[in-house]
C-alpha positions, 0 to 999 in steps of 0.5 A: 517566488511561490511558483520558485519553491514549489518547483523545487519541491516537485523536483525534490518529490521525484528524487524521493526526498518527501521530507524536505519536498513537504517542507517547501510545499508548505512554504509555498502554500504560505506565499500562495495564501498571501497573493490569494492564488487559489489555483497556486493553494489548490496545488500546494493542498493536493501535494501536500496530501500526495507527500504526507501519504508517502511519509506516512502522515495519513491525517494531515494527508487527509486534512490538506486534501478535504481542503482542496475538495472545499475549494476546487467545489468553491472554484468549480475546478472539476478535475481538480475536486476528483484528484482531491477526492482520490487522494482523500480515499487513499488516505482512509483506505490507509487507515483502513476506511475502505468502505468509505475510500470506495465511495470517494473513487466511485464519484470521482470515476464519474467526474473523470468520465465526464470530463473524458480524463482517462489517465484519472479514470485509471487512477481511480481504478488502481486506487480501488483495487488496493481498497478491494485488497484491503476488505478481502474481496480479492476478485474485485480487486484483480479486476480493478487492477487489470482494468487499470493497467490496461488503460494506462497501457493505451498511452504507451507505444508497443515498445514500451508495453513490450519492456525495452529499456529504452523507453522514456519515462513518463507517468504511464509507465510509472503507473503500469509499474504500481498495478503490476505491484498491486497484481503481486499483492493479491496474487500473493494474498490469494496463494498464487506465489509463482503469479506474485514472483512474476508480476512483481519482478516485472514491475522491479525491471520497469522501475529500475529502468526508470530509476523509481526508488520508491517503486523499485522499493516497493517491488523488492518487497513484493519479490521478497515476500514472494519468495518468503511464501515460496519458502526461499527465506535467504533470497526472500530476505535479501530483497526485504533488506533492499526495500527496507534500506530504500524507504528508510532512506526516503522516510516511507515509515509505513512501507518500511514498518510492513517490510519489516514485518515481513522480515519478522515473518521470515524470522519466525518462520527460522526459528529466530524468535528473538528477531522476529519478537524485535521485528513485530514491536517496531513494526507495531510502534510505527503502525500506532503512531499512523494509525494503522489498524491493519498493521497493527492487527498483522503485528498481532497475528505474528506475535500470537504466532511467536507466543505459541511457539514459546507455550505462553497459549493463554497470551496467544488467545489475547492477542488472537481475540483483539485481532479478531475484534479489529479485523471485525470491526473493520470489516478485513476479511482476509485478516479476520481469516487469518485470526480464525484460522490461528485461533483453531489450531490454538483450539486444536480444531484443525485448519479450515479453508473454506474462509480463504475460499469464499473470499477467491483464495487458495491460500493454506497452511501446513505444519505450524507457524504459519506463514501468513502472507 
């Protein structure tokens, strides 16, 4: 009976219904308990972990998977520890514990090496290069995210590699689909727009031929934030919508929450300030019931923009300082940047590049608001 509902649930996960999938594996995991099938509870953790972290729940993500590395160690089940451990990192990477995120990927590359798993060694370098992202150092991440895409690549005949439509769907691809994503995300954060556009528009044709709905989510906001830094609002915020509609209807709250802070960014950028200020309140709301520090320092950054915009200099100088603290704290490179650079034009210092530069991006702003990336 628990092998019965925990299919179904899998089968509900790839149609991207996290919500009722969640449910089932937690039913499963009940009657797995019961007959103790460790190996059955093992699995039931480890997609408990995976589905909680796709509807944003990164603490019960967190809990399930520390779980999980318990007792596959107790089991000595090695490979089952390191895709606990992964998952485990990608959690606190979530709730921006990069530096402690590193570490969980560093071991458990070196259990997959050892088991000559390449598919997880891989995993564990797509997984890194998002940590990179995350603490700014934006070389290390492209590296990691090249590394990735070329072991994932090693699976696949040339057909596939080379995009034809035909292709079978399998893991691999899907996987290709992500660091291409990944690549878009630095790209765009390092001031290579064109570079994001391309990698991004890549990834969006392989998910639609594979029929990924969080994919084809994901790239429709990496297309539309290409194109909002390339300064093509209408046709950036067509593909906002399309993602914000795709998680939305999967219950992504956190990639929904930073899709519609985009949209926000488009707003300010418009001069919509009002749609923009609604846009930054519910993408803040949902970022502090995650727990989600970055997003809530991005939150920040963009209502200090619209405060300046309205005169109101002393509440800018407020919420600059507290995402100055965050960023700190946290140790964002590039969101500590971000709050620098707002903080001198508030000041009247000018802009100053040299910070984006030591961290290998291109990135600067002209005219004010600036379109944060």
């Amino acid at each position: 009976m628990a092998h019965k509902i925990f299919s179904d649930a899998e089968r509900l996960r790839e149609r991207s219904r996290y919500a009722e999938a969640l449910l089932l594996y937690k039913k499963a995991l009940a009657v797995f308990r019961r007959a103790c099938d460790s190996e059955g509870v093992i699995d039931s953790l480890l997609s408990i972990g995976d589905t909680s972290r796709m509807v944003g729940d990164f603490l019960q993500a967190k809990k399930a998977y520390g779980e999980a590395i318990s007792l596959s160690a107790a089991l000595r089940d090695r490979l089952k520890r390191a895709d606990a451990m992964v998952g485990s990192g990608l959690s606190l990477r979530a709730l921006g514990e990069w530096k402690r995120a590193l570490d969980l990927f560093s071991k458990a590359r070196n259990i997959y090496k050892k088991e000559t798993d390449k598919f997880g060694i891989a995993f564990t370098l797509w997984a890194e290069g998002g940590a990179f992202r995350v603490g700014g150092d934006l070389r290390s991440a492209i590296s990691s995210f090249r590394k990735a895409k070329k072991i994932y690549e090693s699976f696949l005949p040339a057909k596939i590699v080379s995009g034809s439509a035909s292709c079978e769907v399998s893991d691999a691809q899907r996987a290709i689909g992500y660091c291409l994503c990944g690549l878009g995300g630095v790209s765009r954060v390092s001031g290579k727009f064109d570079d994001s556009l391309g990698y991004y528009e890549e990834a969006n044709r392989l998910f639609s031929s594979i029929r990924d709905a969080f994919g084809s989510a994901y790239s429709h906001c990496g297309i539309g934030n290409a194109l909002r830094m390339k300064s093509e609002y209408t046709k950036g915020m067509r593909h906002l919508r399309r993602a914000e509609t795709i998680y939305r209807s999967i219950g992504d709250i956190v990639s929904y929450s930073y899709t519609i802070w985009s949209m926000g960014m488009i707003c300010a950028m418009t001069g919509k300030l009002r749609a923009a200020e609604d846009c930054f309140e519910k993408a803040a709301g949902n970022f502090r019931k995650t727990r989600d520090v970055r997003g809530l320092i991005y939150c920040r950054l963009g209502l200090s923009e619209l405060d300046m915009l309205r005169g109101d200099r002393a509440r800018a100088k407020k919420r600059l300082g507290a995402a100055l603290r965050g960023s700190t704290q946290m140790r964002f490179a590039l969101e500590g940047c971000h709050s620098r650079q707002l903080l001198n034009h508030l000041g009247d210092k000018g802009a100053d590049d040299k910070c984006y530069r030591a961290l290998g991006s291109r990135l600067r702003f002209g005219a004010f608001p600036f379109n944060i990336p």
